[in-house]
BABA-244490 format. One record per residue (C-alpha): residue number from 1; x, y, z. Coordinates in Angstrom, 2 decimals. Each point is the difference from the previous one (the first is absolute). Layout:
<rs>
   n      px      py      pz
 NUM       X       Y       Z
...
</rs>
This chain:
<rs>
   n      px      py      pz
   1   -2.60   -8.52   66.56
   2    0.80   -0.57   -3.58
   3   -2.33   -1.96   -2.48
   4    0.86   -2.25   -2.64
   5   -1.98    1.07   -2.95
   6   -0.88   -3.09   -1.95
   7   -0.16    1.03   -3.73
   8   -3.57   -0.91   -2.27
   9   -0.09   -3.42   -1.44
  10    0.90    0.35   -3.72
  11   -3.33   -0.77   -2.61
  12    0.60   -2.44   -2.17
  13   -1.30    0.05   -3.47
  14   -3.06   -1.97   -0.15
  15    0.32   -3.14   -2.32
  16   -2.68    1.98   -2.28
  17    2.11    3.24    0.01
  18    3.17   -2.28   -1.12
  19   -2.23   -1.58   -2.66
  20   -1.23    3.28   -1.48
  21    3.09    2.42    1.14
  22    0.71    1.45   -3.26
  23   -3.24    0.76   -1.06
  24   -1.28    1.36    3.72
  25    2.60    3.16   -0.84
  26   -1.81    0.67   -3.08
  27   -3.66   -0.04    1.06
  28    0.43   -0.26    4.03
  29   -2.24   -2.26    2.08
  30   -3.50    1.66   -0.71
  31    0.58   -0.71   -3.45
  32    1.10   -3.68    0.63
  33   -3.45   -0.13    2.28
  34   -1.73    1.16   -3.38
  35    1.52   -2.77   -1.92
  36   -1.24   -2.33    2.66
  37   -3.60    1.17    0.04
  38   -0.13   -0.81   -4.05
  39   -1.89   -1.87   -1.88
  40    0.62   -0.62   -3.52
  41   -2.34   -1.07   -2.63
  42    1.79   -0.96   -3.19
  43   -2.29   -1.12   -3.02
  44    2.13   -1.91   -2.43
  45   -0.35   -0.11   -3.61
  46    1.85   -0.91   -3.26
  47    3.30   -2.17    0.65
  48   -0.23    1.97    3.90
  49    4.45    0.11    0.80
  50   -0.25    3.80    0.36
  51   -2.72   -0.24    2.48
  52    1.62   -2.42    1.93
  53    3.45    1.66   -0.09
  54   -1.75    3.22    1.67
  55   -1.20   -2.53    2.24
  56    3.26   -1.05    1.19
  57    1.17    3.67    0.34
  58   -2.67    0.31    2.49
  59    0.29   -3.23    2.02
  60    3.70    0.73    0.68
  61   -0.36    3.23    1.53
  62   -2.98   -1.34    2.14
  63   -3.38    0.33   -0.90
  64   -2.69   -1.80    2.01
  65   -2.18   -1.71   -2.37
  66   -0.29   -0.72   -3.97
  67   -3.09   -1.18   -1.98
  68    0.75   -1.10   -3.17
  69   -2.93   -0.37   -2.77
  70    0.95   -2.28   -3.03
  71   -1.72   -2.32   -2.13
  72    2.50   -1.74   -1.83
  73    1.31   -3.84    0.62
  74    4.14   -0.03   -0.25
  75    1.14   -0.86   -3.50
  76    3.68   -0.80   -1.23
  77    0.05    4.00   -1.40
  78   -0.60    1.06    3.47
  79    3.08   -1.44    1.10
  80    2.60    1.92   -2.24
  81   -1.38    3.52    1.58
  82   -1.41   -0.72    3.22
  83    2.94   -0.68    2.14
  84   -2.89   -0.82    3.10
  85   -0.92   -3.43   -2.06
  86    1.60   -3.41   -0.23
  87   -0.14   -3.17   -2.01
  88   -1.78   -1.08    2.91
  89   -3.01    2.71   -0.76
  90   -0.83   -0.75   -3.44
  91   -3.58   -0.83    0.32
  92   -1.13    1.56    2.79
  93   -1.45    3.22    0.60
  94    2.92    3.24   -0.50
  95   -1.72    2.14    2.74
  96    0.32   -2.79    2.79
  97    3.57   -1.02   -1.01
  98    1.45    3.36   -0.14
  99   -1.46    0.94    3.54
 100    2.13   -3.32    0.94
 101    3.05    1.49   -1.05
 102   -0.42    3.66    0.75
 103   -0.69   -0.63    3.81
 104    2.98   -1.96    0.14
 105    2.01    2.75   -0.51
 106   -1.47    1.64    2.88
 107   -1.99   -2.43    2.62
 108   -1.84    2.89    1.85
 109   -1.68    1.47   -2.91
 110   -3.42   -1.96   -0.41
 111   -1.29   -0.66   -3.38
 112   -2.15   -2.23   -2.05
 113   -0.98   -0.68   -3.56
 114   -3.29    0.04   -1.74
 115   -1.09   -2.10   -2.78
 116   -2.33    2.10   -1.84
 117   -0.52    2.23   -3.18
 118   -0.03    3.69    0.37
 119   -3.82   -0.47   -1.08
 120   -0.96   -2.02    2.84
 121    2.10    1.65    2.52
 122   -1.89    3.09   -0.87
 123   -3.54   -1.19    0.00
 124    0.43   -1.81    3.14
 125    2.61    2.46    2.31
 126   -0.40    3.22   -1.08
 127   -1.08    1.12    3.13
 128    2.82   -0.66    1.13
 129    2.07    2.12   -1.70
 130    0.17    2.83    2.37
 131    1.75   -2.14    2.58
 132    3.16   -0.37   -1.86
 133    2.66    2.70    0.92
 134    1.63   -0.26   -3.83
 135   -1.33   -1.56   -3.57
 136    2.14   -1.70   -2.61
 137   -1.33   -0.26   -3.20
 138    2.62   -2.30   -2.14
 139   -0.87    0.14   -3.71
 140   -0.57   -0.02   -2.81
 141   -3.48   -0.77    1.40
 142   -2.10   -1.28   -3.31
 143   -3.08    1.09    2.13
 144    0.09    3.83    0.45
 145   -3.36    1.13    0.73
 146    0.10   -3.08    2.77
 147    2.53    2.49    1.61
 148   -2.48    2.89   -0.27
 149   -1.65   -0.57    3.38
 150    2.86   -1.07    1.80
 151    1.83    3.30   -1.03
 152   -3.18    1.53    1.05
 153   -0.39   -1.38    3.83
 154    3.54    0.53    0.11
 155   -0.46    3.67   -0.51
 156   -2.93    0.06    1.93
 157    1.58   -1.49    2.80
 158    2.86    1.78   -0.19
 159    2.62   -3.43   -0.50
 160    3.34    0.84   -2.40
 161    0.10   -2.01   -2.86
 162    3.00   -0.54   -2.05
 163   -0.73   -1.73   -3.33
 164    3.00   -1.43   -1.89
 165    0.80   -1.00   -3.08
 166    3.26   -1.89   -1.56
 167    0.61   -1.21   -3.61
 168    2.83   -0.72   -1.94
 169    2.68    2.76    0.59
 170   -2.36    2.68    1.14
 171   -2.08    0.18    3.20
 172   -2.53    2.56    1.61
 173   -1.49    0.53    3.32
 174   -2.66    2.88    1.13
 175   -1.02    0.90    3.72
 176   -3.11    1.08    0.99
 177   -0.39    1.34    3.12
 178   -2.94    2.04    1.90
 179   -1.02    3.25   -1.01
 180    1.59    1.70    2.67
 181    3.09   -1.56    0.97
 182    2.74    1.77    2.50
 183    3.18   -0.88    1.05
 184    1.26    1.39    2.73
 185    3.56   -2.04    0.27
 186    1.37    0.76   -3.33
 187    3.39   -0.49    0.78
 188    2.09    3.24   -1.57
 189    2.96    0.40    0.04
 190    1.58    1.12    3.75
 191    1.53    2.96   -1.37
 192   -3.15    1.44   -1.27
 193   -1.73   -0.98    3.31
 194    2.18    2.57    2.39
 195   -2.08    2.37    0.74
 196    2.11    3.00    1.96
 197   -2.60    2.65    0.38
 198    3.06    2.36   -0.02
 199   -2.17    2.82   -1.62
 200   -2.24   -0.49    3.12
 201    1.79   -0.81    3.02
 202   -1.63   -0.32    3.59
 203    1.59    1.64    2.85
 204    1.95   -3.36    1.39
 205    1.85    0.02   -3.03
 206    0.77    3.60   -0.13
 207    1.22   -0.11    3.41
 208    2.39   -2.97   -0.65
 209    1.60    1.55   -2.98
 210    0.22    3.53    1.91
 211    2.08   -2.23    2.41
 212    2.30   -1.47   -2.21
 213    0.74    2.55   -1.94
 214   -0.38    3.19    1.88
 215    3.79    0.10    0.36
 216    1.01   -1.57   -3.39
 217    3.11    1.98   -0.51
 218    1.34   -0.83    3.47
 219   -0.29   -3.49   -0.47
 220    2.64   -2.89   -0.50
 221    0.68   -1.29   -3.25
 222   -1.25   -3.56    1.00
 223   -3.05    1.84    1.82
 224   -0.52    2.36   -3.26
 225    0.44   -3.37   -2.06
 226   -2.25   -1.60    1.41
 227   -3.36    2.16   -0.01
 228   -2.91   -2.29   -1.60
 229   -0.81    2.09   -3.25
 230   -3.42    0.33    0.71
 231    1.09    2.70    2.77
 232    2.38    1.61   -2.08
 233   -2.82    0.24   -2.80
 234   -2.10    1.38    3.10
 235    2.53    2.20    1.08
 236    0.69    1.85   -3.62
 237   -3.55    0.23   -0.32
 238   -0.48    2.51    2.09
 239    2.96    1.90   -1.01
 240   -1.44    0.40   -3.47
 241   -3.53    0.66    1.42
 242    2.41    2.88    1.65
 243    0.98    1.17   -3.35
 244   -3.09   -0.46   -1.92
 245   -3.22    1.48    2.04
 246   -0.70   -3.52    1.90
 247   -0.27   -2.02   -3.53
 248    1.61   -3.45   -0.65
 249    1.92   -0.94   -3.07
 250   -3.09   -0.38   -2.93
 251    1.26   -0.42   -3.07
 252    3.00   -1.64   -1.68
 253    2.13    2.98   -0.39
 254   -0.37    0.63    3.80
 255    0.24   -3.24    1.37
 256    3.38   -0.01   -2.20
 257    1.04    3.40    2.04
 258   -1.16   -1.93    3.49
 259    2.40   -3.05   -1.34
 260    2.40    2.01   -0.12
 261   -0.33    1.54    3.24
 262   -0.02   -3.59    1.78
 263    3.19   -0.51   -2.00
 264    1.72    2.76    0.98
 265   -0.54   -0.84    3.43
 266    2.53   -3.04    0.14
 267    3.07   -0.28    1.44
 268    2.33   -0.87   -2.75
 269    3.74    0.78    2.25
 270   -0.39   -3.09    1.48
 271    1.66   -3.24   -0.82
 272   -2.77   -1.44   -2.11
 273   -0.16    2.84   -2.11
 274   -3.69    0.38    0.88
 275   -3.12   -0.65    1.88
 276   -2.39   -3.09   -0.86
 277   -3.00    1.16    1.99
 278    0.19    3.17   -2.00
 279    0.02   -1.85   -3.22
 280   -3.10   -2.07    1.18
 281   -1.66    3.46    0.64
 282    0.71    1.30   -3.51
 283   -0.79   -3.53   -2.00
 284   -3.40    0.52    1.75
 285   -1.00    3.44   -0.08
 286   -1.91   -0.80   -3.48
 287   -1.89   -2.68    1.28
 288   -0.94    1.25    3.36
 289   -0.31    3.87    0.04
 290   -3.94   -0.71   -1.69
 291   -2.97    1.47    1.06
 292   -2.51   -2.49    1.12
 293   -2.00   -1.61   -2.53
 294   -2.42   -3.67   -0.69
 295    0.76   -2.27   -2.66
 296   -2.79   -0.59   -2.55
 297   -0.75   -3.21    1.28
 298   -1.04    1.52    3.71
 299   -1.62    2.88   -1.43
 300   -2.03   -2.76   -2.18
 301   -0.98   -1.39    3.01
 302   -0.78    3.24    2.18
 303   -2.31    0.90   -3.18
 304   -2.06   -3.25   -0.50
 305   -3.93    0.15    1.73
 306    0.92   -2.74    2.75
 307    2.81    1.75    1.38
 308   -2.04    3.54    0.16
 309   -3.25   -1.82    1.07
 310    0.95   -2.85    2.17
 311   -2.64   -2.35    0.92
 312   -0.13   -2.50    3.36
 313   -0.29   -3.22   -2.83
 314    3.44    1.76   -1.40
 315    3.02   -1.76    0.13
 316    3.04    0.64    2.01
 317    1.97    1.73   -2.57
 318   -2.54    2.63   -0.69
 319   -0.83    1.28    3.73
 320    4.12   -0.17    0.69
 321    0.04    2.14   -3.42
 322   -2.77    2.34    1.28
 323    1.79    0.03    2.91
 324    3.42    0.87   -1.56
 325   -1.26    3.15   -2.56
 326   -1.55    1.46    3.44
 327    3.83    0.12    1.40
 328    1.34    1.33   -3.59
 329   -2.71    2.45   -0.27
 330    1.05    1.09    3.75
 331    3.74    0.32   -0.67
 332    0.43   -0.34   -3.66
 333    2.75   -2.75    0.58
 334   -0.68   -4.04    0.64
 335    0.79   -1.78    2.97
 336    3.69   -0.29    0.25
 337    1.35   -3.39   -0.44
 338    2.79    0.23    2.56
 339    2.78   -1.35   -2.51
 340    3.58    1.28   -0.14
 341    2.43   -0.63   -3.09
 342    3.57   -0.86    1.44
 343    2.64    2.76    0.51
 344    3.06    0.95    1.48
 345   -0.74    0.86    3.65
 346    1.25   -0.92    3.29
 347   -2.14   -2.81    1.42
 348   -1.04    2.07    3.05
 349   -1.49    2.55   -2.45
 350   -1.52   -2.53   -2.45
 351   -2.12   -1.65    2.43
 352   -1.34    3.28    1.50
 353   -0.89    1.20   -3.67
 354   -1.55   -3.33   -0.50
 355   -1.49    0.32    3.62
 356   -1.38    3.67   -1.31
 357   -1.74   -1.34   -3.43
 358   -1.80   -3.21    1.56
 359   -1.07    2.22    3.01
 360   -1.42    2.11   -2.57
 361   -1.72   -2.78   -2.13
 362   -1.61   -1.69    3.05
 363   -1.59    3.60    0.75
 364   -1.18    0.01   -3.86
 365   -1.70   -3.80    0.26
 366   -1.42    1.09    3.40
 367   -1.79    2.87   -1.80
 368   -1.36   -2.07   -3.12
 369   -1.02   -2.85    2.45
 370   -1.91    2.85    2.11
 371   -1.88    0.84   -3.51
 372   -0.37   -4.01   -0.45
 373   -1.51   -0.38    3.06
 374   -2.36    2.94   -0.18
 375   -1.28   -1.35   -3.38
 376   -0.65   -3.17    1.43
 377   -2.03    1.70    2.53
 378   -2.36    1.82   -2.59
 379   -0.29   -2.65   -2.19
 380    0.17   -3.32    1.92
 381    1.46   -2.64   -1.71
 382   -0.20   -3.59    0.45
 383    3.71    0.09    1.00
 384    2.54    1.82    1.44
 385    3.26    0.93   -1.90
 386    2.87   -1.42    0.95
 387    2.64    2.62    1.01
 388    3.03   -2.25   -1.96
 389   -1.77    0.78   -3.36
 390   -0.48    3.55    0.50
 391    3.78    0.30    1.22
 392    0.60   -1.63   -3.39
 393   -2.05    2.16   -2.36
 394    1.36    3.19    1.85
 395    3.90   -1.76   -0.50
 396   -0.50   -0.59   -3.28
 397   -3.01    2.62   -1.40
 398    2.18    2.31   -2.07
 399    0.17   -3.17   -2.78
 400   -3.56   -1.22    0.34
 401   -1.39   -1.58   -3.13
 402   -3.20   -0.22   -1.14
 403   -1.04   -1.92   -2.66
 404   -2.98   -0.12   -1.96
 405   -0.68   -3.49   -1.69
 406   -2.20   -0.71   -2.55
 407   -1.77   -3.60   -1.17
 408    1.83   -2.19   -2.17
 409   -0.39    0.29   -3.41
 410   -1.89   -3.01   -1.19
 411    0.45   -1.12   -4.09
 412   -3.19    1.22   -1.66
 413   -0.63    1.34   -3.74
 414    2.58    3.60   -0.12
 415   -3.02    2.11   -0.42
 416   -1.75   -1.07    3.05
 417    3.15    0.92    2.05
 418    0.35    3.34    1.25
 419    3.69    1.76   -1.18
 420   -1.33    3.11    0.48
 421    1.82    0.81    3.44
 422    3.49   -1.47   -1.47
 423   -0.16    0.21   -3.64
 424    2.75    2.95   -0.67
 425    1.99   -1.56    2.13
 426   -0.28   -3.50   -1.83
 427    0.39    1.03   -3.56
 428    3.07    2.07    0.96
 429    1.24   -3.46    1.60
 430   -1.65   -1.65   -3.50
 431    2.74    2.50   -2.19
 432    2.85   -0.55    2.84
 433    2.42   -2.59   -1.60
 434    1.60   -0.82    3.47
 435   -3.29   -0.24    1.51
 436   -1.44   -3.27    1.09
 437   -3.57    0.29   -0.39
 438   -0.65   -2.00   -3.16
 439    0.39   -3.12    2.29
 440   -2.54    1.58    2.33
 441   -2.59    0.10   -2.82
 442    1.05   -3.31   -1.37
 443   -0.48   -1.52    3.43
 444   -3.61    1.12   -0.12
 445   -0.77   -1.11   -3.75
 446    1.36   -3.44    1.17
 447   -2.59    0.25    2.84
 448   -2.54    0.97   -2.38
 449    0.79   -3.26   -2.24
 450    0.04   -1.77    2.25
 451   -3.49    0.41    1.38
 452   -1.49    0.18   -3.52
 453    1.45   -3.04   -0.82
 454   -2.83   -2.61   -1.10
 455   -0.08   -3.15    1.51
 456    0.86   -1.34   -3.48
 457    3.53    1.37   -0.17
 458    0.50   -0.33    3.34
 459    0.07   -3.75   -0.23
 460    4.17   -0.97   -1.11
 461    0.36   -1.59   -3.34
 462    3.38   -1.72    0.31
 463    0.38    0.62   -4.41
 464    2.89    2.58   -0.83
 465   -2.91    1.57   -2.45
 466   -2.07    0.55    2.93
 467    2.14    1.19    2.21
 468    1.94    2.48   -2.62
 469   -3.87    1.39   -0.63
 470   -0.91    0.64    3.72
 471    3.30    2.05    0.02
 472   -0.79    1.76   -3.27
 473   -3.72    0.79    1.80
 474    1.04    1.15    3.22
 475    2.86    2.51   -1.35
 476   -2.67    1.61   -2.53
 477   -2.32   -0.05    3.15
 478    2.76    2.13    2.18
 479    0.79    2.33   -3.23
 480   -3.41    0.54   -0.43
 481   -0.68    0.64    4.14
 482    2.95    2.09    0.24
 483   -1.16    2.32   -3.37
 484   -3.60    0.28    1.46
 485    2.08    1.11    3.64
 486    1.82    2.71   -1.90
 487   -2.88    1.41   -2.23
 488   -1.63    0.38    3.51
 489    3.08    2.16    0.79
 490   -0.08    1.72   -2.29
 491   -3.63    0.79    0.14
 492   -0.42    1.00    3.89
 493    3.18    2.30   -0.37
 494   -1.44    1.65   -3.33
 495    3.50   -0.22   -1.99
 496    1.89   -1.40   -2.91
 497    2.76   -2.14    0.87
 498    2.09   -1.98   -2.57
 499   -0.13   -3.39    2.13
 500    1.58   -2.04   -3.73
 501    3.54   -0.33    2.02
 502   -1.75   -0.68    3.62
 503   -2.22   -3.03   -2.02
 504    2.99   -1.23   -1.24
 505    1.17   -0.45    3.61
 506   -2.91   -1.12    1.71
 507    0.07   -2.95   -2.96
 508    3.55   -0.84    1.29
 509   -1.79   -0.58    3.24
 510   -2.86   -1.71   -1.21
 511    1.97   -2.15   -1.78
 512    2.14   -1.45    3.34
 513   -2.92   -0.25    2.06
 514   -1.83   -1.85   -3.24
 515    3.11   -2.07    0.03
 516   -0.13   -0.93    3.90
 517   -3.71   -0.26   -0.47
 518   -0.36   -0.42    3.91
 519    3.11   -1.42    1.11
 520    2.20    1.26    2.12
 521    3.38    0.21    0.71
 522    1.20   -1.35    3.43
 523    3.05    2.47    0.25
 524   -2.42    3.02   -1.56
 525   -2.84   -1.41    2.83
 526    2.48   -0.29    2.64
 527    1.01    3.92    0.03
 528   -3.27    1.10   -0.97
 529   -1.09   -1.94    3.35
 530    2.92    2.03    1.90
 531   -0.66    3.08   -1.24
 532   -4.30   -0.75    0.66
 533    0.96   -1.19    3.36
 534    1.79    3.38    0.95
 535   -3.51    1.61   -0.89
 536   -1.75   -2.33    1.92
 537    2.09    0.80    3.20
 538   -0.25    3.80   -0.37
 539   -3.76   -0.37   -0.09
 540   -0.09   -2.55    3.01
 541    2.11    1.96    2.34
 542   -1.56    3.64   -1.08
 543    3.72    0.76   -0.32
 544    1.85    1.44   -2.93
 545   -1.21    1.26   -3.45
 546   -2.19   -2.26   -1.88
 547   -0.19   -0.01   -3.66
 548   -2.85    1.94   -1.64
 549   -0.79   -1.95   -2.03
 550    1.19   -2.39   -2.12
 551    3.73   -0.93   -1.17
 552    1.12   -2.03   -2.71
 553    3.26   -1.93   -0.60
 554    1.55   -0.86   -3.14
 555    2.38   -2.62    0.10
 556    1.75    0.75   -3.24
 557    1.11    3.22    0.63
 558    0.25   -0.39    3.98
 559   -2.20    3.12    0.37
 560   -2.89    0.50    2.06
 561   -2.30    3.19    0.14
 562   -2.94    1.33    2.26
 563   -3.42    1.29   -1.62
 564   -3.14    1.01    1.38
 565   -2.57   -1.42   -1.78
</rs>
């Protein structure tokens, strides 16, 4: 008797996965769930828009919960750069108003707003600290060393902290992230992810391309045609192994020769003049015919004390990594991912190939969760790992990144900072006429003025005279900061440099920030709060490349440059 078969119900987007759609195909649902678990601590300072503008970069996408820290009652200079603030807030405190208006954008982000100076936050919830999942640090803070220990639990404790800084046409922001910091999603690009293994088949695959191609010349034109490339590549291999004593292609010159023994192979008599799978084959012979090998990044991480001497207090990405070097050491090749680029195949054969390389990369994950599992035995963790996160580090452990952070660098007098580790580099960025740096080093003799500011000058006198000789003082203070910074240079890298021409430019930049003397600009705030945000998310969702470590915009130019400092 015949059945009906009734077909499965369809699934319907979630009203979450419609709300977030675009944004789920860049970082996928464990990476919304990251955004979710967040909490935000952003300590506000000076006029505060580029602060809240990463803010609003954050509660769109979905973060759970914002804290913001800011001492400041809503005046009428607020409102012509702080697009979070209404007629309606003059007079009341900036921190509490803007959390108003941020969680309207997004009603299932929770937030509040605390009325407090960075002082007092510091003396009374610095324990705290360590329960944040991100810091931002909105400045120019005129309180630096207030900032010492909160940089310092947050290092301690492990929590990112991004502080930010926007004046005038130029901005700045630096990351500082834990000592040890891997990534594991990084996101390459899909081309560079395909790993064949063609210079080390298994058996299944051999036998598959033996079958389609052990009668190649008595096959149709549309069967010929239609070969997937990475048989035919197969399938010429061993005739050159034939020819040369069992060796593959090595070098250039004979990976040319092997091109041109895949090329000779097509059919051109036929109507289209040519084969397409056989041009796939040649266009990747370059790329794929290369003995196995680990990116820096993984051997960084196969070299670093916690992945050679795991521990049961070690965290999942070490005993996984442990785990992992035992199955490279075993076969000298990683886990396969299972991934196949598009080509011209028949769909029969396609999905078998496919069928072949996931077979084959479910036996790999079944072998590095076997040397999970027997870690976890010896060493007896708190917690199991969950088998989803090593199937992700073994998909995506070829472009593992590991990056070591390093504490902020807080404004103190140039000779009591170490440049030692960095100064070649920066006086080669000092001579570099292109190079953005001088607005790094004015950034930090701003800083510096402003915490050596006396409470005498920092009181405003309304009087043009006054005014014209607080600018006058605080663009000698940054020239002489910024000299001091490059004598240092000079002096920890043991060379003469001729920095004349790179003063000149750093005065340029003294003299705008001078000029903005803490102001900001709400379209120069705006992107700097876009471009922070980004950061932000890459360090929330452990996916993606992070900046290391700090990047600086210049809004006259429209250039922006990376520098670890």
């Amino acid at each position: 008797m015949a059945t009906s078969l009734t077909p499965p119900p369809l699934q319907v987007p979630t009203a979450k996965e419609k709300k977030y759609d675009r944004q789920l195909r860049l970082w996928a649902a464990s990476g919304q769930r990251a955004l979710e678990d967040a909490h935000i601590l952003l300590i506000n300072d000076g006029m505060g828009a580029v602060g809240i503008e990463t803010l609003k970069n954050l509660v769109l996408p979905g973060i759970g919960n914002f804290t913001i820290v800011d001492e400041n009652i809503v005046g009428e200079e607020d409102l012509g750069v702080n697009f979070f603030l209404t007629d309606e807030s003059l007079g009341k405190s900036r921190a509490e108003e803007c959390c108003k208006y941020l969680r309207e954008l997004n009603p299932e982000v929770g937030g509040r707003g605390i009325k407090q100076s960075l002082a007092e936050f510091v003396s009374q919830s610095i324990a705290e600290i360590g329960q944040y999942t991100l810091i931002l640090l909105a400045g120019p803070t005129q309180i630096c060393h207030v900032l010492k220990p909160v940089v310092s639990i947050a290092w301690e404790s492990s929590v990112p902290i991004l502080c930010i800084h926007s004046n005038g046409f130029y901005s700045q922001f630096s990351l500082q992230l834990p000592s040890e910091y891997p990534i594991v999603d990084t996101h390459p690009d899909p081309v560079s992810t395909q790993d064949l293994r063609l210079l080390n088949p298994w058996p299944e695959l051999m036998n598959f391309m033996h079958e389609m191609t052990g009668q190649i010349e008595g096959l149709s034109d549309h069967e010929h045609g239609h070969i997937p490339y990475l048989l035919l590549l197969l399938h010429y291999l061993d005739k050159w192994k034939e020819e040369h004593d069992g060796k593959c292609p090595e070098n250039y010159k004979e990976k040319s020769a092997f091109r041109e023994m895949v090329r000779h192979g097509a059919r051109t008599d036929n109507a289209e003049g040519g084969e397409e799978n056989f041009d796939e084959a040649v266009g990747a012979v370059l790329k794929s015919l290369n003995p196995p090998s680990i990116s820096s990044g993984l051997r960084e991480v196969f070299e670093a004390d916690h992945c050679l001497n795991p521990m049961s207090r070690s965290a999942n990405f070490w005993i996984i990594a442990h785990a992992l070097q035992m199955f490279h050491e075993a076969h000298n090749v990683l886990p396969l991912s299972g991934a196949l680029p598009d080509m011209k195949a028949q769909s029969v054969d396609y999905i078998r190939l496919q069928n072949i390389y996931r077979f084959k990369a479910r036996q790999d994950l079944a072998e590095v969760t076997g040397h999970v599992r027997d870690l976890e035995k010896r060493l007896q963790p708190q917690s199991s790992v969950d088998e989803r996160e090593i199937e992700a580090f073994c998909k995506g452990a070829a472009f593992v990144k590991l990056i070591r952070g390093s504490p902020l660098r807080i404004p103190e007098e140039p000779k009591l900072m170490d440049w030692t580790t960095h100064a070649a580099y920066f006086l080669q960025e000092v001579e570099n006429e292109e190079s953005l740096i001088p607005i790094c080093l004015s950034f930090l003799a701003l800083d510096d003025y402003h915490e050596h500011k006396s409470d005498s000058t920092s009181v405003t006198d309304k009087s043009t005279e006054t005014e014209e000789s607080e600018l006058r003082k605080l663009k000698w203070s940054m020239t002489q900061y910024t000299e001091k910074v490059i004598e240092q240079l000079k002096e920890a890298n043991d060379v003469e440099v001729d920095t004349e021409a790179a003063q000149e430019r750093i005065s340029k930049v003294i003299m705008e920030l001078a000029r903005g003397s803490a102001s900001e600009l709400h379209n120069i705030s705006a992107l700097t709060g876009g471009m922070v945000a980004q950061e932000a998310i890459k360090v929330l969702t452990k996916q993606y490349v992070p900046i290391d470590n700090t990047c600086v915009f210049d809004g006259i130019t429209s250039k922006s440059a990376v520098f670890k400092l």
